[in-house]
TORDRENPA-638076 format. One record per residue: x, y, z of N, C-alpha, C, CB in turn. Coordinates in steps of 0.001 Angstrom, whole numbers, plus 500000, padded with zeros to 6 digits. Each point is the difference from the previous one (the first is absolute). Glycine has a CB too. Layout:
residues N
XYZXYZXYZXYZ ...
END
This chain:
residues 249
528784224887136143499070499224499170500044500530498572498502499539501996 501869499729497042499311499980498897499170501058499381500201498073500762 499906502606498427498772500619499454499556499297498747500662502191500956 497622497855498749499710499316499590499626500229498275499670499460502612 500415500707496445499693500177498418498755501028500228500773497328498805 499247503400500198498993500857499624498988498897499913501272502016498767 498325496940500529499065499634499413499716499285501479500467499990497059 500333499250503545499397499571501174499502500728501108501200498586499339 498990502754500470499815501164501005498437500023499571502608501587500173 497545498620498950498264500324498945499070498913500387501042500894497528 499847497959502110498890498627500519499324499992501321501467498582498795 499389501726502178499793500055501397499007500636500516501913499796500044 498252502022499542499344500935500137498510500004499685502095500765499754 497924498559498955498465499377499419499677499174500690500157500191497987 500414498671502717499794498712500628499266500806501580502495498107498570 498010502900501392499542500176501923499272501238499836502265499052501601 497091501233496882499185500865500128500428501505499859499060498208501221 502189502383498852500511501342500384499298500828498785502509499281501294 497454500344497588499876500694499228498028500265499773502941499116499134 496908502687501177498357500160499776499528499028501438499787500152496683 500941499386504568499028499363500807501518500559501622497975497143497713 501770502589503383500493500125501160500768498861499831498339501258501303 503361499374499996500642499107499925499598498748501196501660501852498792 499049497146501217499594498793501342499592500748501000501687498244499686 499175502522501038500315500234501281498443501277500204503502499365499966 495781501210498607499050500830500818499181499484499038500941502189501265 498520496269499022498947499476499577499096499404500836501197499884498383 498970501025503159498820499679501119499765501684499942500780497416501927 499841503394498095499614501313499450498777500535499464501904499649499696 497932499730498915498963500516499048499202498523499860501502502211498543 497806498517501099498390498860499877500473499199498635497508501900500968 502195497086499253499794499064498875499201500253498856500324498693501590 499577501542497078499103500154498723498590499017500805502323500132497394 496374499948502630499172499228499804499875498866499099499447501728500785 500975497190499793499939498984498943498787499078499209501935500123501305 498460499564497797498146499610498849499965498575501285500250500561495835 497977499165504044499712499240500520500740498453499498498005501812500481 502272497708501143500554499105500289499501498421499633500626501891501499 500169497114497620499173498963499810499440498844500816501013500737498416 498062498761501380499832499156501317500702499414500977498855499789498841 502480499524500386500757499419501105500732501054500744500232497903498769 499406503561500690501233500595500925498771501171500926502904499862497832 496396499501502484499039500445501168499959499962501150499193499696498860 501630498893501257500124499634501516501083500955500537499360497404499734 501085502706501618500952500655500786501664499399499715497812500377501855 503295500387498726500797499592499330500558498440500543500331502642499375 500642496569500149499921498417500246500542500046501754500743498870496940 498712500507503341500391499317501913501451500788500233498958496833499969 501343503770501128501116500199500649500763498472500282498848502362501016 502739498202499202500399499070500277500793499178498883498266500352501639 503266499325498656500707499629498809499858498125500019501926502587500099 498241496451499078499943499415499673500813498978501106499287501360497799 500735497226501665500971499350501362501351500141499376498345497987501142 501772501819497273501674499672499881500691501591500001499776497411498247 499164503905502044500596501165499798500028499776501742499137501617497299 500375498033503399500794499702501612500897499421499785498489499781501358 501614499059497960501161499068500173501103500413499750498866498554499606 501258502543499234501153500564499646500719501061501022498992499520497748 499724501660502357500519500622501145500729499255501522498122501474498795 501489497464501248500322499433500932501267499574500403498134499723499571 502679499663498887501079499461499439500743501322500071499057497946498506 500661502791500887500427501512499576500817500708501482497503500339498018 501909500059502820500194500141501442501131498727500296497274501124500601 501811497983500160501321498779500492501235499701499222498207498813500831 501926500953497867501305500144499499500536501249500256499529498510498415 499972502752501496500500500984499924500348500160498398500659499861502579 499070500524496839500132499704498353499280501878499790499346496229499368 500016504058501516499674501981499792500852500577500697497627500208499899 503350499478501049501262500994500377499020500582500611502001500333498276 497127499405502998499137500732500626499373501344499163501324498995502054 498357500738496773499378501356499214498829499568499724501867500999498897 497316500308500771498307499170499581499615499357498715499166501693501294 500071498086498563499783499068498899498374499679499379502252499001501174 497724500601497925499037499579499661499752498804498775499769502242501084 499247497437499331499939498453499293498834499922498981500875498798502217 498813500658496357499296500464499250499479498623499309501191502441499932 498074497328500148498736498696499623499426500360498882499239499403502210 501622499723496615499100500622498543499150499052500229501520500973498015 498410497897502034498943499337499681498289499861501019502455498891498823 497742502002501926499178500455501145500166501719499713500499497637501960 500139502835497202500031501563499992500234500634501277498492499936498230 502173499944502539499338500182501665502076500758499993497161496924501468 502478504260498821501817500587501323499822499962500924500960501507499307 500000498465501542500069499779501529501156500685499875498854497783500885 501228503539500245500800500852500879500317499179500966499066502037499552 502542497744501069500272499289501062501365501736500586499369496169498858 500501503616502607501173500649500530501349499005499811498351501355501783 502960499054498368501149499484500160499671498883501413501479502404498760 497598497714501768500082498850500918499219499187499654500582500999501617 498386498978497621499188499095499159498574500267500679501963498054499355 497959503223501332498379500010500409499316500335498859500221500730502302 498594498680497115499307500516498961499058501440500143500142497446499488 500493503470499954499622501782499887498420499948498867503398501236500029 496658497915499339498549500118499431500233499106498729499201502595500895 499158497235498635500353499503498937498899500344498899501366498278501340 498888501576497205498599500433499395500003499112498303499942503000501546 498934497045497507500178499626498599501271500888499183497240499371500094 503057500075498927500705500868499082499708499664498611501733500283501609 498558500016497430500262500483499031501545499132498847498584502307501794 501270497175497540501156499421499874500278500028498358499673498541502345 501438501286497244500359499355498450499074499427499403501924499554500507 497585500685497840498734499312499683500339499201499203498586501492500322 502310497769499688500699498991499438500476498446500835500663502318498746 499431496657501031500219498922501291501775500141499991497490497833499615 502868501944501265501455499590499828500954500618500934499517499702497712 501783499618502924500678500822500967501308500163499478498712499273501916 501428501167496457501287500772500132499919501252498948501426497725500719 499477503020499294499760501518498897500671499690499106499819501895501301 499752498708497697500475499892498517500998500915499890497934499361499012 503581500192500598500710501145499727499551501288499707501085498473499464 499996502240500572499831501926499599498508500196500390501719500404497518 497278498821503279498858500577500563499612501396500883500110497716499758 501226502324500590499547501573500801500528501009499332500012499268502234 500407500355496647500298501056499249499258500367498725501937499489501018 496449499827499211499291500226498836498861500525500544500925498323498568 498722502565500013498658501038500292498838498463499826500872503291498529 498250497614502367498870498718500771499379499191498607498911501713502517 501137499233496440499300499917498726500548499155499340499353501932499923 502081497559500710500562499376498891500248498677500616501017502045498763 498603497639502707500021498626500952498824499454499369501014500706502461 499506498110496683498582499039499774499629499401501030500422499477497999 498510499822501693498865499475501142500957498791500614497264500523498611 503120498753500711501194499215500941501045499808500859499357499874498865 500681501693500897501177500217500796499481501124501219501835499469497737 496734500756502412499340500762500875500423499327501410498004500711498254 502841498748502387500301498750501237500559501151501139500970497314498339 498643501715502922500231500495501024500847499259500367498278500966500360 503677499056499230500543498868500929500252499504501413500584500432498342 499486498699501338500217498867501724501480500166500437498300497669499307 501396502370502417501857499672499958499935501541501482501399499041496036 499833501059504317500598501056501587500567500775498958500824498519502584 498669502463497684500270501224499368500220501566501653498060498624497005 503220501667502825499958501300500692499741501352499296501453498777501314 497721502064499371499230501275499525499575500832501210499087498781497923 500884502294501225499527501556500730499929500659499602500482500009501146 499039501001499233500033501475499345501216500737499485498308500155501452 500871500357496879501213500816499357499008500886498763502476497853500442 498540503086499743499217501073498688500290499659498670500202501964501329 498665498650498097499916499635498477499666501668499183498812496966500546 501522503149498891500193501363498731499164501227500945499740498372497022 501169501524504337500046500927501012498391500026500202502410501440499393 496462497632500815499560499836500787500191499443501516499347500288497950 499173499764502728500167499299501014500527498745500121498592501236500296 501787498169500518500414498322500482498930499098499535501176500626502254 499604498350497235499589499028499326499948498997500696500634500806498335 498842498099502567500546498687500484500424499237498988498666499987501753 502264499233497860500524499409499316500210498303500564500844502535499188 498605496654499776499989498686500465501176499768499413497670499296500267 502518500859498315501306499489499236500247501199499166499578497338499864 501718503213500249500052501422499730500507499268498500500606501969502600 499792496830496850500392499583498610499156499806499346501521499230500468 497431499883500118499394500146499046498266501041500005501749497513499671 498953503832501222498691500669499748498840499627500993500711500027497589 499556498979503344498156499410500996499918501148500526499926497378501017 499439503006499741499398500682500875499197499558500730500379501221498898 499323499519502523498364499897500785499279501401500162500832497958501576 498213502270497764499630500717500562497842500067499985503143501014499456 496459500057500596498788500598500022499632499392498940500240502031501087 498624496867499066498698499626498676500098501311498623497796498889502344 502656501291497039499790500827498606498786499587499415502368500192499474 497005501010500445498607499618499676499485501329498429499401498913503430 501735501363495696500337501245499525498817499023498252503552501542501758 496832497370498477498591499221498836499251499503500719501016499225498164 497401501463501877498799499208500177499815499015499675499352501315499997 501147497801498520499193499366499412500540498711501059499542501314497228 502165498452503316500569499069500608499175499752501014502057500480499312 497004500347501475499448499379501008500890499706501435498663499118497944 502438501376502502501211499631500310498750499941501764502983501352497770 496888499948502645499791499800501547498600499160499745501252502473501332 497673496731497912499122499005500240500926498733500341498095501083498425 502705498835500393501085498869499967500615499753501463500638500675497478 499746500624503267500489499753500978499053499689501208501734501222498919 497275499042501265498947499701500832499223498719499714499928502356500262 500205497318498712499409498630499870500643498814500673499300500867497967 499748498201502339500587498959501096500508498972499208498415500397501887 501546499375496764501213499741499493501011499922499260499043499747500755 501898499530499434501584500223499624500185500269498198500790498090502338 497957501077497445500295499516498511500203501491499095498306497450500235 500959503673500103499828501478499416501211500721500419497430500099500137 503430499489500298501239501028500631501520500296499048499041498881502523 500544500120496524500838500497498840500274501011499055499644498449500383 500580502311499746499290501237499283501491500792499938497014500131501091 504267499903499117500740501416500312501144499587498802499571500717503145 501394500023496833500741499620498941501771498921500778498531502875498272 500646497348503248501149498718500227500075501081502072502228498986496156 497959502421503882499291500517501315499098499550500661500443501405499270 499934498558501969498905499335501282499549501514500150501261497531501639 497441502260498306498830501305500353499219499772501224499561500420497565 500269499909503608499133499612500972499466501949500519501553496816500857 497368502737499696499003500842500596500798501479500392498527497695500986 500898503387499070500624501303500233499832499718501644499326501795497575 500312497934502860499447500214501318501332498641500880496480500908499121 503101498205499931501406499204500731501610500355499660498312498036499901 501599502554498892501571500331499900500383500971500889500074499528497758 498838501340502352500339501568501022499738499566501080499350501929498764 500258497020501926499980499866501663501057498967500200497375500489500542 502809498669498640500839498773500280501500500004499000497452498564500625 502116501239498399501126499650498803501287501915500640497452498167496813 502146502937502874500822500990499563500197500058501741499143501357497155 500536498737503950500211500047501225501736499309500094496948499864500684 502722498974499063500769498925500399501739500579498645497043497485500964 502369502351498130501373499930499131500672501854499846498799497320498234 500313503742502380500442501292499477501245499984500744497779501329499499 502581498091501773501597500380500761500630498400499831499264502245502320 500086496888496947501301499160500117499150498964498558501272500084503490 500447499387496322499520499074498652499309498766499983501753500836499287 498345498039500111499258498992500771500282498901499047498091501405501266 501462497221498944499842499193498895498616499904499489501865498845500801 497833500421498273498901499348499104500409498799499710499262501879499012 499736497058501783500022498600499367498465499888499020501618498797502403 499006500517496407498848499783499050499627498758499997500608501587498678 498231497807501793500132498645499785499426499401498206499619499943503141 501163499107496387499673499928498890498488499372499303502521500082500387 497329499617498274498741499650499538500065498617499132499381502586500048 501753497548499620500820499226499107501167499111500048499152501560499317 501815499159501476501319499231499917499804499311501384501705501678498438 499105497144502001499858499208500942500028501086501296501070497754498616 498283501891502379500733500643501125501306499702500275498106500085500832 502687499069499210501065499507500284500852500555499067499116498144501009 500996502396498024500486500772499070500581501673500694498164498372498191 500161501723502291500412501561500158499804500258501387499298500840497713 500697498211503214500007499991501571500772498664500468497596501348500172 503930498487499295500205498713500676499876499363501149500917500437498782 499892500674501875499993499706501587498885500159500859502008500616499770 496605499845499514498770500388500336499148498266500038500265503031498696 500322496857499893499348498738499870500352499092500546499558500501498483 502047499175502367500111498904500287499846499900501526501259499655497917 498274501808502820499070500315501150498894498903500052500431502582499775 498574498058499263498582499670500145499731498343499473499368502823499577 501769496954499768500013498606499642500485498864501270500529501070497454 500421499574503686500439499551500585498897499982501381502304500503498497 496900500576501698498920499875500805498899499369499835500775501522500395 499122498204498309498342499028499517500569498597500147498658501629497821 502570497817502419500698498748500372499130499477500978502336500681499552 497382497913500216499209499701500947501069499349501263497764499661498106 501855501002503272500669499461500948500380498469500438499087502014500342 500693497187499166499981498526500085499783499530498671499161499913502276 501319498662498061500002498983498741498630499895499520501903498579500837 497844501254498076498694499791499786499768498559500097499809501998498661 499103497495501629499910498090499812500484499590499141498292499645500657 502093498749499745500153499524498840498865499189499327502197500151500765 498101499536498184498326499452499198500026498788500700499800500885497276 498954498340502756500309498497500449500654499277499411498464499983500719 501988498846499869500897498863499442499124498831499270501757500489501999 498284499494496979499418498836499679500063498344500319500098501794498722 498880497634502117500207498754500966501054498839499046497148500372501395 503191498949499138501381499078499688499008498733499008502011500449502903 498338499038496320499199498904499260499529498719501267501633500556497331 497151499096502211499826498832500760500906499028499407497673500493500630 
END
């Protein structure tokens, strides 16, 4: 693999917290900072278990084609904020909120992973769409990194919570989606789900990431996905025909 630019090393490192805070992997370890009181909407508990229908539908597709090479996987709902852990056989291992790009859009802006975070404008903050293979790999001889797209820099890991003012774990507990924008283009989900579910599953083997998009057609960035689910909502029979209009007297 690749090694990655000083400046993108820097970006990263800031991005997942290393610097003045714990790395991913011992962020069920140490206690969380006490965070400032929480705003109303983020009072309630965190949003409903349970992934979405088209994040079934995919896993579903995902498996029966065989399109994961029996490896695990996971499937990522920006517009529901919602990951889903699946095994290589497609049993669902868990699922929880995340954390996403605070920007709309499913593709990366050139030389993006090779820029310090400071210098990614707000437009180009995106979480792209699209099958991406990833796993674990070291970075400026830290610990393992999960890596969604080692080009352009994604990652998954542990909620970074290293600025108060972001609000990041209310954001993530809130029931909804609309507050989950917040990261510089990294999927962030819960310490508690990455360390029981997410790092379990990918520490001995690699996996895919399907992103579903926000923006670009599905059919764009899931063809053969789409012409599944298009082909199952077919209605089994002819539909009527309209009436005939009676013959002139």
């Amino acid at each position: 693999m690749a090694r990655r630019t000083s400046a993108a090393l820097a970006a990263l490192i800031l991005c997942l917290g290393l610097t003045g805070a714990a790395l991913p992997s011992d962020a069920a370890a140490k206690p969380a900072a006490k965070a400032s009181k929480p705003p109303a909407h983020a009072k309630s508990k965190a949003k409903p278990a349970g992934p979405p229908q088209m994040v079934r539908q995919l896993a579903h597709w995902v498996v029966s084609a065989g399109d994961n090479a029996k490896l695990p996987f996971v499937v990522i709902d920006k517009n529901a904020a919602v990951v889903a852990v699946f095994s290589g056989k497609g049993k669902l291992l868990g699922s929880g909120p995340a954390l996403i790009g605070s920007a709309v859009g499913d593709d990366s802006a050139p030389g993006v992973g090779d820029r310090e975070l400071a210098d990614i404008p707000l437009k180009d903050r995106t979480t792209p769409a699209g099958r991406f293979i990833g796993g674990y790999g070291r970075i400026a001889r830290q610990r393992g990194v999960l890596w969604v797209d080692y080009a352009t820099a994604i990652s998954m890991h542990p909620v970074v919570t290293a600025n108060p003012k972001e609000k990041r774990l209310q954001r993530l507990q809130s029931r909804t989606p609309k507050d989950n924008r917040i990261t510089h283009g990294c999927i962030n989900v819960s310490a508690a789900f990455y360390n029981s579910t997410v790092a379990p599953t990918f520490r001995k083997s690699r996996g895919l990431f399907y992103i579903l998009p926000d923006t670009r057609p599905l059919s764009e960035v899931f063809p053969d996905f789409y012409v599944q689910i298009r082909s199952s909502a077919a209605p089994t029979s002819a539909p009527p025909e309209p009436p005939r209009p009676s013959p002139p007297s």
